[in-house]
N, C-alpha and C positions, 0 to 999 in steps of 0.2 A: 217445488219438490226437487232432491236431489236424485239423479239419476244414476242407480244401480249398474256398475261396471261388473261384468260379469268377468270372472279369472278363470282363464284357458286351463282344462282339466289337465294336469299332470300327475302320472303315477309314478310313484317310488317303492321300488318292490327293492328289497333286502335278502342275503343268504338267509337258505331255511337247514335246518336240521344241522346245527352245529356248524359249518359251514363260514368260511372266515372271508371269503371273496366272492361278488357274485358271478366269477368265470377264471376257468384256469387261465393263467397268467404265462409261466414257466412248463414246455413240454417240448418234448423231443424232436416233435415234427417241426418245432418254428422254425420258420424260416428266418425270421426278423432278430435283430438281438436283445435278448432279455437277461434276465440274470438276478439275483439275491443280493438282497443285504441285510447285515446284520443289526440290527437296533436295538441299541440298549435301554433307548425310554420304554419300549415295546415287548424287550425281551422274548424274540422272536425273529424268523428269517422274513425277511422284506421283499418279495416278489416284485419287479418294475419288469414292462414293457421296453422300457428305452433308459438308454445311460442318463438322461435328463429327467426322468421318473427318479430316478436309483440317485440324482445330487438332490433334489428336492426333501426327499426322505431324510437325507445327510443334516439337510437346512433345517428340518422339523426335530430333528433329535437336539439340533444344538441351540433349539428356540426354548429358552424359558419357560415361557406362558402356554405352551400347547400342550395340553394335557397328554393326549394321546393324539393318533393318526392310523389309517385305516389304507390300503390298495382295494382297488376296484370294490367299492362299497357296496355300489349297489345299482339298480339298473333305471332309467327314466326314460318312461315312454310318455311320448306329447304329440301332438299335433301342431304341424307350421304349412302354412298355407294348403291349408286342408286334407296335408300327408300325415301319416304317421311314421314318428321316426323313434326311437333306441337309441339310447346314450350312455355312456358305462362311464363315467367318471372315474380320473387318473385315482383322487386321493380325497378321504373326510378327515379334517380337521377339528380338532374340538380345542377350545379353550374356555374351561368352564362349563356355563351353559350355550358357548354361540359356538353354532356346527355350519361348520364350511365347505364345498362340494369344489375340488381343484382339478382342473383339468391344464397340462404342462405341454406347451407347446412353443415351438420355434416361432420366432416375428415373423415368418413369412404364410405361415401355417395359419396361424391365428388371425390374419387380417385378410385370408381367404374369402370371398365372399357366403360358402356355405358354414364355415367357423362361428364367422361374425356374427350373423342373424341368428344362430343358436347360440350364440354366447348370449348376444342382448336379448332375446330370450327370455331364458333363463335367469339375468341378471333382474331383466324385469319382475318374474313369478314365481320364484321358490320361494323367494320372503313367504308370498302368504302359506309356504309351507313348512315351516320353521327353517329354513334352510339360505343361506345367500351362494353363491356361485363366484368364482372366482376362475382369469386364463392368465395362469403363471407363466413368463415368457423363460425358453430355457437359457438365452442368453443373462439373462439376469441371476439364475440361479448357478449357473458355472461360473459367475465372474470371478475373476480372481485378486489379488491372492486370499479373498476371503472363501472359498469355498476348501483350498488348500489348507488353510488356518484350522474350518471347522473337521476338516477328516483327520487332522490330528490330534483334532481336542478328543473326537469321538472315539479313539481309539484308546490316546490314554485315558481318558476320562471315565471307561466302560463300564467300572466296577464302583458300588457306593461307599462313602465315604462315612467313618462312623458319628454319630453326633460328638464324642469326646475329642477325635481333631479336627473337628467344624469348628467348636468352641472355641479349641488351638489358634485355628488359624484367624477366626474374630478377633479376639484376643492379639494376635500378631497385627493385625492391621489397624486397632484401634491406636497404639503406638505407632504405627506407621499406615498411613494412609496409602501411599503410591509404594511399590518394590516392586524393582528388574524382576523377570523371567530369570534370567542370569543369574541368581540370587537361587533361585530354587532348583536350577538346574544344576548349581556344584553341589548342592547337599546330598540328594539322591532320586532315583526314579521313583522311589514312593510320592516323596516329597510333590513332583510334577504331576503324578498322579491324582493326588488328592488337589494339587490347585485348578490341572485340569477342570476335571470335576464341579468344582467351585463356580468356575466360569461356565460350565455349561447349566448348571440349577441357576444361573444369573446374581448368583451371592457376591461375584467376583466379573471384572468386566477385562475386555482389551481392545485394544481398536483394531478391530474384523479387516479393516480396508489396508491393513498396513503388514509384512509377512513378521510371523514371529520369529522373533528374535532374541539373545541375549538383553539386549535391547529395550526389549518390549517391556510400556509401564503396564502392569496387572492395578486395578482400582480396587476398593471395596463398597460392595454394594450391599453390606449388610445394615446399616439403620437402615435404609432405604426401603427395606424390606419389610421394618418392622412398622 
């Protein structure tokens, strides 16, 4: 007979009564620096703890695939070597149906020995709660010039583009597969506006590691889509 592994109780308690975090975030008294951002996947003000919270959120809006994203989702309480402990996770991620619990932390932070053990944890046991676990390093998520690249796509990018110069600009790239930045940058700020855009819905690509420029080949990622 196989033998029955029993999975360490863990609760995930959620804001109640309308309630969008499950702990204020931004208040007068912190001491610590915290601060808003603005998201346009979200369309709404983005409360982080820390400037590495606040580029994370940056990296989420200019992700494609993530449907949506959450601050301080929600609260887990668990037991680790016969203590109980409370854990507020930085950020939930959704893409689709798979929900991700992120917690954003420096490489020196996260390889703490009290980090670690609750990382793996958790990495081990929220599966059996529909949930995986993730410790996003913030070194990784400031790198640049990719993180510079996305705080400008997110700003031109902010506002949606209509399906009739969606089609436009299909249409432009089926004739032309690759075209400079440079190219849209002399026509007008609409123009970068709506390719922004592009690039961020993933219709439209550029190479994130390298800084934009005149320069810069823009791709099209629209069959790709289809």
């Amino acid at each position: 007979m196989n033998q029955l592994i029993a999975v360490p109780k863990i609760q995930i308690i959620f804001p109640k009564d309308g309630k969008i975090r499950s702990r204020k975030v931004v208040k007068r008294s912190n001491a610590r620096n915290t601060g808003k951002y603005p998201s346009w996947k979200m369309q709404r003000m983005m409360q982080w703890e820390s400037v590495h919270e606040g580029n994370a959120m940056r990296i989420l809006d200019a992700t494609p695939n993530v449907t949506s994203f959450t601050e301080q989702p929600c609260e887990i309480i668990y037991t680790l070597n016969d203590i109980q402990h409370r854990h507020y996770p930085d950020l939930m991620v959704i893409e689709g149906n798979y929900r991700q619990l992120w917690e954003v932390k420096t490489e020196s932070d996260a390889n703490s020995p009290e980090v670690a053990e609750r990382t793996n944890f958790l990495i081990k046991y929220l599966p059996e709660y529909g949930y995986t676990y993730r410790v996003v390093l913030a070194e990784v998520v400031a790198k640049q010039p990719r993180l510079n690249n996305i705080k400008r796509l997110n700003k031109l990018g902010r506002h949606p583009i209509s399906s009739f110069e969606q089609e436009r600009f299909r249409r432009l790239f089926i004739n032309e597969p690759v075209i400079s930045w440079g190219v849209f940058e002399q026509q007008s700020p609409q123009s970068l506006r709506h390719i922004s855009r592009l690039i961020l819905q993933g219709k439209l690509s550029i190479d994130f590691n390298q800084p934009i420029s005149p320069a810069t080949s823009i791709r099209s990622n629209f069959n790709a889509q289809h």
